[in-house]
Backbone bond lengths (Angstrom), bond angles and torsions (degrees), N, CA, C in turn:
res aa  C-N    CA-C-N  psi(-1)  N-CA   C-N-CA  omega(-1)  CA-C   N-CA-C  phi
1 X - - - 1.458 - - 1.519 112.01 -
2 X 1.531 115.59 -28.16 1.352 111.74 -160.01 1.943 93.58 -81.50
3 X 1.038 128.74 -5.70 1.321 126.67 171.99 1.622 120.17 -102.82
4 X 1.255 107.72 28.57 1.470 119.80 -177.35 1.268 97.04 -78.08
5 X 1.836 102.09 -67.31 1.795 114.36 -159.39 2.246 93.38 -63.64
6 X 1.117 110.92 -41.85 1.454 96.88 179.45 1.634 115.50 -64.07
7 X 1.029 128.10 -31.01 1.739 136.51 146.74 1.609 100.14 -20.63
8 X 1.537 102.02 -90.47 1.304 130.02 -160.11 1.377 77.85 -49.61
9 X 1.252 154.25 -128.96 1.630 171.25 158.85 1.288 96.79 48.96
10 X 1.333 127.32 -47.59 1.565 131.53 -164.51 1.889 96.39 -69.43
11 X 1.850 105.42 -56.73 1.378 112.80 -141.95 1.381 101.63 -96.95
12 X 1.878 115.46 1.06 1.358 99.90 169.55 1.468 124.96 -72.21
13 X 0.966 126.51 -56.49 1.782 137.29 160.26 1.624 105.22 -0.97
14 X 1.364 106.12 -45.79 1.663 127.23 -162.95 1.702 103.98 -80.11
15 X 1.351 123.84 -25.44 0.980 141.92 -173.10 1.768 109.78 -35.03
16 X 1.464 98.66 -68.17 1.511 107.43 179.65 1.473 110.09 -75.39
17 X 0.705 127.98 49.72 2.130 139.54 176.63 1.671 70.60 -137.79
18 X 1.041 165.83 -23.59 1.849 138.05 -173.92 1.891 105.03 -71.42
19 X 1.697 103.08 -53.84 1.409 92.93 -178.58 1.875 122.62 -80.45
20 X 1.251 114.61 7.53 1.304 122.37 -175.35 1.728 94.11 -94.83
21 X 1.107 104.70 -58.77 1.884 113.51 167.10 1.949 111.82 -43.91
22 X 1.218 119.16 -34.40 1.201 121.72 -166.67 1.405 93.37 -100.80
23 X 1.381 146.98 -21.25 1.326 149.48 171.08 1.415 105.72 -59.54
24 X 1.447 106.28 -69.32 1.521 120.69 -171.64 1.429 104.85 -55.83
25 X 1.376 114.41 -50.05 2.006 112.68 166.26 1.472 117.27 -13.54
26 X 1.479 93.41 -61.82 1.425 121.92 -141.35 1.796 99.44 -80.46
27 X 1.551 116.66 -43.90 1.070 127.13 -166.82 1.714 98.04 -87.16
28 X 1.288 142.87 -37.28 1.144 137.15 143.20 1.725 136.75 -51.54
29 X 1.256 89.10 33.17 1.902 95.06 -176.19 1.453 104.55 -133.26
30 X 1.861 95.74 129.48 1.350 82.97 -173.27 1.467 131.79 -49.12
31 X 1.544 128.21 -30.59 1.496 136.96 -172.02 1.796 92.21 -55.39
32 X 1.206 133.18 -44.35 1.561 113.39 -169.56 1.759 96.97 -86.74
33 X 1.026 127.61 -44.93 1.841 135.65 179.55 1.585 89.53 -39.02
34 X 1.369 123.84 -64.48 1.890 123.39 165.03 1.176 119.54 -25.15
35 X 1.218 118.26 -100.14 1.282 141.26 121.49 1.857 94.45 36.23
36 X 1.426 114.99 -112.16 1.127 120.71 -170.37 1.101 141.63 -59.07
37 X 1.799 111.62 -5.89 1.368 141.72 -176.48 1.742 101.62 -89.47
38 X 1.475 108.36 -33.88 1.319 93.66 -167.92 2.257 100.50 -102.09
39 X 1.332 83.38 -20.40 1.658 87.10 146.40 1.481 129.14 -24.77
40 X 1.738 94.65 -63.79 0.980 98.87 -164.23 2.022 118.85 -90.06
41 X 1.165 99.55 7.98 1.641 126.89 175.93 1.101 99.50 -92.91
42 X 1.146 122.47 -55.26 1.692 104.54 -170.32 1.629 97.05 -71.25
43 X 1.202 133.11 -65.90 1.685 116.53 164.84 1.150 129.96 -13.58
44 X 1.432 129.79 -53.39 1.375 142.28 -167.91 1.620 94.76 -67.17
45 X 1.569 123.61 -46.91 1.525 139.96 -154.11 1.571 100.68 -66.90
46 X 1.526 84.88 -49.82 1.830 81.96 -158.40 1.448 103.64 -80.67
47 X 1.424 129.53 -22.12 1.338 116.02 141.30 1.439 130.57 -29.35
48 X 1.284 115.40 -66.03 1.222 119.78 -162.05 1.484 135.95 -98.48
49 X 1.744 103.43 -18.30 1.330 121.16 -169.58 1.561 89.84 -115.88
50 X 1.241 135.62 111.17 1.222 131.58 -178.00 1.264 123.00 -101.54
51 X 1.568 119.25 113.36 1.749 162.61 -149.46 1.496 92.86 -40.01
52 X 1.329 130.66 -26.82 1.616 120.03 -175.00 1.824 99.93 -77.90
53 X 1.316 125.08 -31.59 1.290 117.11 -153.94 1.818 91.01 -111.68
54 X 1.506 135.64 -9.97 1.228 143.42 -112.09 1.521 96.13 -153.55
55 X 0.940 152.00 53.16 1.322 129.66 -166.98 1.700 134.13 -81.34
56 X 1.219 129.00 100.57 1.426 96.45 -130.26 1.788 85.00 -111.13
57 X 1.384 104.40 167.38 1.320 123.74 -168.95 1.907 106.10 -142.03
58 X 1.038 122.75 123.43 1.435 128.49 163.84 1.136 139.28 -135.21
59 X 1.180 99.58 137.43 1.689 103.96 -177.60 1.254 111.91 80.12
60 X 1.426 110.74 39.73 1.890 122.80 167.25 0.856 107.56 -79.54
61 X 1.970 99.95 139.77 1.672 119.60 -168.74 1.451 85.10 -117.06
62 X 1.333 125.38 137.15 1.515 113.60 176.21 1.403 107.31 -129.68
63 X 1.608 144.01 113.28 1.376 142.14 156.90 1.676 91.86 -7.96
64 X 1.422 93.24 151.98 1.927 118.74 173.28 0.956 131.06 178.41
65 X 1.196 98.32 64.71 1.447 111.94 177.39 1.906 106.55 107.56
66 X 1.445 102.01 -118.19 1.597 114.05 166.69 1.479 102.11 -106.24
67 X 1.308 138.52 34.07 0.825 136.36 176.81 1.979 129.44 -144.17
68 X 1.370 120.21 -135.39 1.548 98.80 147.24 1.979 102.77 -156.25
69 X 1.063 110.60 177.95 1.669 107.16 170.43 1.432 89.08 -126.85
70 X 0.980 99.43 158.24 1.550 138.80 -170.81 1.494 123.08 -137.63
71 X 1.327 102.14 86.37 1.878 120.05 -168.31 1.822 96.17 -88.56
72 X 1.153 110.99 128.55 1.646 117.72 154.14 1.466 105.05 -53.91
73 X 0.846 128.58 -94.87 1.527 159.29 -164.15 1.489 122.60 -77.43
74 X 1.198 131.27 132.64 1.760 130.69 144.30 1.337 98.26 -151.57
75 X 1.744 87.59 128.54 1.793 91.43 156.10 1.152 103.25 -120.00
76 X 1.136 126.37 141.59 1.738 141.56 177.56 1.749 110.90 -107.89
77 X 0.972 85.60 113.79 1.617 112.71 -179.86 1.557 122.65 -103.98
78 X 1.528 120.80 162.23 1.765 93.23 146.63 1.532 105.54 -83.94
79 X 1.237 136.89 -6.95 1.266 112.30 -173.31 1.609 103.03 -91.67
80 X 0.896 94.80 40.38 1.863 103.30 167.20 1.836 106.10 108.77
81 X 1.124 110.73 -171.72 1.739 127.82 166.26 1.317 137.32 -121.50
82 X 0.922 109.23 93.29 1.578 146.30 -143.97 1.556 94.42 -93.03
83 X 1.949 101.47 106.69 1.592 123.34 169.35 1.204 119.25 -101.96
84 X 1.398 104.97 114.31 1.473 99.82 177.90 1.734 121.13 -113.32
85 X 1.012 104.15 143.91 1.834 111.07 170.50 1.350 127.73 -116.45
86 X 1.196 107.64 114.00 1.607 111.05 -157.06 1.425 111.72 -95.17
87 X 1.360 120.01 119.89 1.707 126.95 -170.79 1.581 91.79 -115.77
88 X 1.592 110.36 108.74 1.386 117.43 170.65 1.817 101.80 -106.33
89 X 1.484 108.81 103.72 1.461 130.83 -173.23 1.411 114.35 -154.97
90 X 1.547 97.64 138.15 1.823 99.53 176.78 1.474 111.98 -109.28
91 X 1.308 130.43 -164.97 1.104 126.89 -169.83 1.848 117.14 78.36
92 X 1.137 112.54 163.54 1.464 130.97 152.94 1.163 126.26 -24.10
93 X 1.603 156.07 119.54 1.138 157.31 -113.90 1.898 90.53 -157.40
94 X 0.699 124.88 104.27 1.707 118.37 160.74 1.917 109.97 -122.56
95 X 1.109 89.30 144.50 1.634 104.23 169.88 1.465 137.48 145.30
96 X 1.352 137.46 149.31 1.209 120.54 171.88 1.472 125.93 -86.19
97 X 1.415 145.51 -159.54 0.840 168.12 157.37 1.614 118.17 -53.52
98 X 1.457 84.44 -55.70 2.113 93.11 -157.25 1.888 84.76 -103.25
99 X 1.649 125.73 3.99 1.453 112.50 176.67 1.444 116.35 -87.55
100 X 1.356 142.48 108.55 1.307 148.89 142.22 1.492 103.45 11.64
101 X 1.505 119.57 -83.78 1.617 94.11 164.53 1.292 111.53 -111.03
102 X 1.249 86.88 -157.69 1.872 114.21 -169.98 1.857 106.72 -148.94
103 X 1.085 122.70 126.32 1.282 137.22 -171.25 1.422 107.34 -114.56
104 X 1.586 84.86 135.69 1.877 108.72 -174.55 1.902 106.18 -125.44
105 X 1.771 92.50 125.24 0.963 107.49 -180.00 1.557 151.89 -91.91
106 X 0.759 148.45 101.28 1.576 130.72 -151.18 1.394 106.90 -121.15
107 X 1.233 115.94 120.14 1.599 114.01 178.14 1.479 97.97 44.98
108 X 1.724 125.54 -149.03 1.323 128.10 176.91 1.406 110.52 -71.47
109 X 1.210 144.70 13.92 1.342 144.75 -171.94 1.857 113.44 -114.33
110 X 1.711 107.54 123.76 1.593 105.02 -166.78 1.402 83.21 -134.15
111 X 1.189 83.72 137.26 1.557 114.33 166.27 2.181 117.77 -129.02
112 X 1.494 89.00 131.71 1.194 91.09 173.73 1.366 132.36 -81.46
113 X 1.444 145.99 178.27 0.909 146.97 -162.02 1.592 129.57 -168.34
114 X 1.104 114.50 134.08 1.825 98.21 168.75 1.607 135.79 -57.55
115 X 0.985 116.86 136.42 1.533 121.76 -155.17 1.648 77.57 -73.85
116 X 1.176 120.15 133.07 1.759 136.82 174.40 1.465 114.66 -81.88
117 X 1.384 116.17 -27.23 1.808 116.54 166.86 1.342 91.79 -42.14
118 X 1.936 103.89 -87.75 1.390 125.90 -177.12 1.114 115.79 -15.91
119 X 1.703 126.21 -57.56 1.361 140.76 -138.11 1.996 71.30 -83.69
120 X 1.201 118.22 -74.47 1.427 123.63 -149.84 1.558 93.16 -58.97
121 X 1.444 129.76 -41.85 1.751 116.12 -173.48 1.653 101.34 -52.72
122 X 0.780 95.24 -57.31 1.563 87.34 -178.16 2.026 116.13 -33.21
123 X 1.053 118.96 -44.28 1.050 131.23 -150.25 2.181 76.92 -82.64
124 X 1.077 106.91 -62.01 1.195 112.25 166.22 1.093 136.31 9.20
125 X 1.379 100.35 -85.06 1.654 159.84 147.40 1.952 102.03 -12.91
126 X 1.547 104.05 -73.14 1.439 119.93 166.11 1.302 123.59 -35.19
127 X 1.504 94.25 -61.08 2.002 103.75 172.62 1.253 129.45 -68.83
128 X 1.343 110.67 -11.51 1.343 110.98 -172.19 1.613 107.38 -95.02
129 X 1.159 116.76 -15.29 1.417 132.27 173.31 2.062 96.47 -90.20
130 X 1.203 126.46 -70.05 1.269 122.65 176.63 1.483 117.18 -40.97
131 X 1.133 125.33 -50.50 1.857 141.25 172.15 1.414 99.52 -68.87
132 X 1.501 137.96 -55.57 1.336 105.37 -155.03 1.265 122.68 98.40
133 X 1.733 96.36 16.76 2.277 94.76 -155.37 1.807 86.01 -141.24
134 X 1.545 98.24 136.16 0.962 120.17 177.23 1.604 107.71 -43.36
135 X 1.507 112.54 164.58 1.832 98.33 167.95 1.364 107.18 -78.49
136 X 1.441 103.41 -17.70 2.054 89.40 -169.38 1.846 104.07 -72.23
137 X 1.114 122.60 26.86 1.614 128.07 -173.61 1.076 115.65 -124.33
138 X 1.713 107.39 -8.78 1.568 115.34 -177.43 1.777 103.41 -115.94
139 X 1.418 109.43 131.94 1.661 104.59 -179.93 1.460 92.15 -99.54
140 X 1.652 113.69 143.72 1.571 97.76 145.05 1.531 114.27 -103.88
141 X 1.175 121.87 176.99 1.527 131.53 -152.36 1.809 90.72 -166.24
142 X 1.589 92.16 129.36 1.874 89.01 179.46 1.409 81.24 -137.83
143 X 1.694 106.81 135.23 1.418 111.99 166.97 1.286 109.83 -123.94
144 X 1.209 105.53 165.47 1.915 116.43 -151.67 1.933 83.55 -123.98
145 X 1.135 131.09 118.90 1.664 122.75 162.23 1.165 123.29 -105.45
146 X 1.135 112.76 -12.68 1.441 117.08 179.88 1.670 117.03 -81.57
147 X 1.628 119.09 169.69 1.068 125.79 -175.00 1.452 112.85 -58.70
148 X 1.517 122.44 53.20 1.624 117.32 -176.79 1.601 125.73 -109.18
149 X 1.070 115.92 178.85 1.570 113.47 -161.04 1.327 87.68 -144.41
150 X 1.388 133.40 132.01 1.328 149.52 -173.97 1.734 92.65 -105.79
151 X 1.547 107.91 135.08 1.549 118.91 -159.80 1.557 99.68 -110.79
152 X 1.438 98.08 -28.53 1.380 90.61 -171.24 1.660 111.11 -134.41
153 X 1.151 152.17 -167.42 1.385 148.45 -151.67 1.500 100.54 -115.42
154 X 1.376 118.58 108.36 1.298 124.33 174.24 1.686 116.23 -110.39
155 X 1.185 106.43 156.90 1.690 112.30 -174.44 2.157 102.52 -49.72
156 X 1.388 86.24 166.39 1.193 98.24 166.93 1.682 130.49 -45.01
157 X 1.423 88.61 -35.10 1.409 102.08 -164.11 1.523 105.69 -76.87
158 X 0.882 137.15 -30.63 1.809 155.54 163.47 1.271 116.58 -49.03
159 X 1.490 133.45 69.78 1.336 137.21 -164.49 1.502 104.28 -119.17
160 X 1.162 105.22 -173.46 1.921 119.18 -176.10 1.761 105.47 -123.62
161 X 0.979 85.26 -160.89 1.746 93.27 -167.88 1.705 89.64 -75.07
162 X 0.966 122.33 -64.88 1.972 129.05 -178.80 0.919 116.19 -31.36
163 X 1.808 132.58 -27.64 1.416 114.07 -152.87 1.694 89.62 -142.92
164 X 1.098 139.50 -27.08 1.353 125.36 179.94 1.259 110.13 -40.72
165 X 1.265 132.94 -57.76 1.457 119.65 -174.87 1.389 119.28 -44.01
166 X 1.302 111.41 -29.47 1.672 124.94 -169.64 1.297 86.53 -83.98
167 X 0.997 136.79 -82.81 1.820 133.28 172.29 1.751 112.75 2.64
168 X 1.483 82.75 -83.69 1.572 89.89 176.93 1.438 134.40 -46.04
169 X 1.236 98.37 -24.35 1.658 113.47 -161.43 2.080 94.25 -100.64
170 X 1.250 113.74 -16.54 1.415 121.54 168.54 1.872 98.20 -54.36
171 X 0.794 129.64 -57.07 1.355 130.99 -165.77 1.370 106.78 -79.47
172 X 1.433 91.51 98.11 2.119 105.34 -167.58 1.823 97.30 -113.65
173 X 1.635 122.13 12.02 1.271 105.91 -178.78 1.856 109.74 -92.86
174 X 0.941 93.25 137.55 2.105 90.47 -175.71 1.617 107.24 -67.86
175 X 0.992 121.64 111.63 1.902 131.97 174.43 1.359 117.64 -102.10
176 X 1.499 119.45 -11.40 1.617 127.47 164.04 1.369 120.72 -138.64
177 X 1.319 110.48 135.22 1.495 105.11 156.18 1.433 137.05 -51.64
178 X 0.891 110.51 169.37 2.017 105.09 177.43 1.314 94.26 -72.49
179 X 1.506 134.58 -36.90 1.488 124.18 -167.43 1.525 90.70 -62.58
180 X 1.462 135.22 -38.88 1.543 120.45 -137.04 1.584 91.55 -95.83
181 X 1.781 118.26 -37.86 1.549 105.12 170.97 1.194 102.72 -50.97
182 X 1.403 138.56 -51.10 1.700 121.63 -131.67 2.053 69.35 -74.61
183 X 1.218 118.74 -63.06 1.775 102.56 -166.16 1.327 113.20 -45.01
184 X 1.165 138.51 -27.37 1.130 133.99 168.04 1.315 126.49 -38.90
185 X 1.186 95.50 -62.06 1.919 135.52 176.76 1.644 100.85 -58.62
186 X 1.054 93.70 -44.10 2.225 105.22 174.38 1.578 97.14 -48.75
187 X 1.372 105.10 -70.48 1.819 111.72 -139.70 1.953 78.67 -78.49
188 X 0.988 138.52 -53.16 1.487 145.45 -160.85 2.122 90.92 -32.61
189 X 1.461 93.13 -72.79 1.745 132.21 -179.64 1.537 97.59 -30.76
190 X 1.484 110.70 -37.35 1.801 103.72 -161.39 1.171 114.78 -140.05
191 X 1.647 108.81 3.61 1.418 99.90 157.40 1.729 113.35 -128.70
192 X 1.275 112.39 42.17 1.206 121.71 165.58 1.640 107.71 -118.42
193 X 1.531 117.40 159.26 1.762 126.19 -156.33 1.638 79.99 -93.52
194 X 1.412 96.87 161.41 1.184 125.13 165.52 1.255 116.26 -63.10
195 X 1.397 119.14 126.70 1.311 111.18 171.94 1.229 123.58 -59.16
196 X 1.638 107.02 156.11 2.240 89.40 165.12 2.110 73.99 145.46
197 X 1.526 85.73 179.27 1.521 124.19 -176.34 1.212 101.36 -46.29
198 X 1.137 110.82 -71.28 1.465 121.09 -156.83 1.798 113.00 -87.65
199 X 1.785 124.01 6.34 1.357 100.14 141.85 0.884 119.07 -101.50
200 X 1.492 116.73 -0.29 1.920 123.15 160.04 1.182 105.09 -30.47
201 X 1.043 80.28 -76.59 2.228 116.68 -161.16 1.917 96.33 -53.75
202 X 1.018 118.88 -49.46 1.465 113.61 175.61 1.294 133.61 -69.66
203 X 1.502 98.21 -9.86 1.924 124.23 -178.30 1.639 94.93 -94.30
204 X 1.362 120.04 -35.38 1.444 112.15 -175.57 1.432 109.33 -84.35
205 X 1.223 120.80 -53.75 1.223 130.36 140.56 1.839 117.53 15.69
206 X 1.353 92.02 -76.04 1.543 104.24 -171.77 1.599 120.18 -94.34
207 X 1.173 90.72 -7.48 1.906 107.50 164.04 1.388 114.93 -75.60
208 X 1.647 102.70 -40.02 1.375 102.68 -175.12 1.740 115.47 -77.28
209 X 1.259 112.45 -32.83 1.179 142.90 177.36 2.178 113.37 -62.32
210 X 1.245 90.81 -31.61 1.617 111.34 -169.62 1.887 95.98 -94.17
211 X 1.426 121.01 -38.50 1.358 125.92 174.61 1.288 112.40 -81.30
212 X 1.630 145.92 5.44 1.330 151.48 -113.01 2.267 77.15 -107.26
């Protein structure tokens, strides 16, 4: 016992290294790297894509089946409805189009990944059954925010934080009426979950459950 209080004496000093350790945790996990990547998309958007012509929607949970999808992004336009999936990652970028994944590099260390076309058609896929709208009415758009360098030649649709807006804003042909956005904007409004904890937690839930 008599070496408790000399314990305690040594390891208080050390005390404040617990919440600097629990910061860095927290800010190194993918759920906030998510999180803060698409942060930084909706920022970039409402800058640049302006809310009368732009309608933007985030962080849609959508029923699917026995399960749910989970869209970052929609902006609804007439020049279509624009899905985006936001990959906040640094390093080296390799991959094709038609490959399942795509691998990210760091120094000697590779890690694989889901091909984000794929990952986002899917999401696609959902809306086009929820909307009522052909696929040729839906763009996808994948943006990269993090400190990365694309290695090899990817479609148009594969942009960074700098240029998506320019992307999006490329598509100047009209594909809906104002009647068909405002329906758009209808079914989006009432058939997507409430945000909050618990369709988080029920979206991870069934990911984890769906990868089992």
């Amino acid at each position: 016992m008599e070496s408790l209080p000399l314990a305690i004496s040594i390891l208080k000093p050390m005390l404040w290294l617990v919440p600097i350790l629990l910061v860095l945790a927290i800010l190194k996990s993918p759920s906030f790297k998510g999180w803060f990547g698409e942060n930084l998309v909706s920022k970039k958007a409402s800058l640049r894509l302006p809310q009368e012509v732009y309608f933007p929607y985030n962080n849609v949970t959508i029923p699917d089946g026995p399960g749910t999808t989970q869209i970052d992004h929609i902006y609804v336009s007439r020049f279509g409805v624009f899905v985006v999936e936001t990959k906040n990652m640094k390093g080296w970028i390799f991959g094709r189009a038609d490959q399942p994944q795509w691998t990210q590099a760091i120094y000697k260390s590779k890690h694989k990944f889901q091909n984000p076309i794929r990952q986002n058609y899917k999401h696609l896929r959902t809306l086009e059954t929820l909307l009522s709208l052909p696929l040729s009415r839906l763009h996808t758009v994948i943006v990269f925010t993090g400190d990365s360098t694309f290695k090899t030649d990817f479609p148009g649709c594969v942009c960074t934080l700098s240029n998506f807006t320019d992307y999006i804003k490329s598509f100047d042909a009209p594909l809906l009426t104002t009647e068909e956005v405002s329906e758009v904007r209808s079914k989006i409004e009432s058939g997507r979950l409430a945000e909050g904890y618990s369709t988080h937690a029920a979206h991870v839930e069934y990911l984890r459950n769906k990868h089992r």
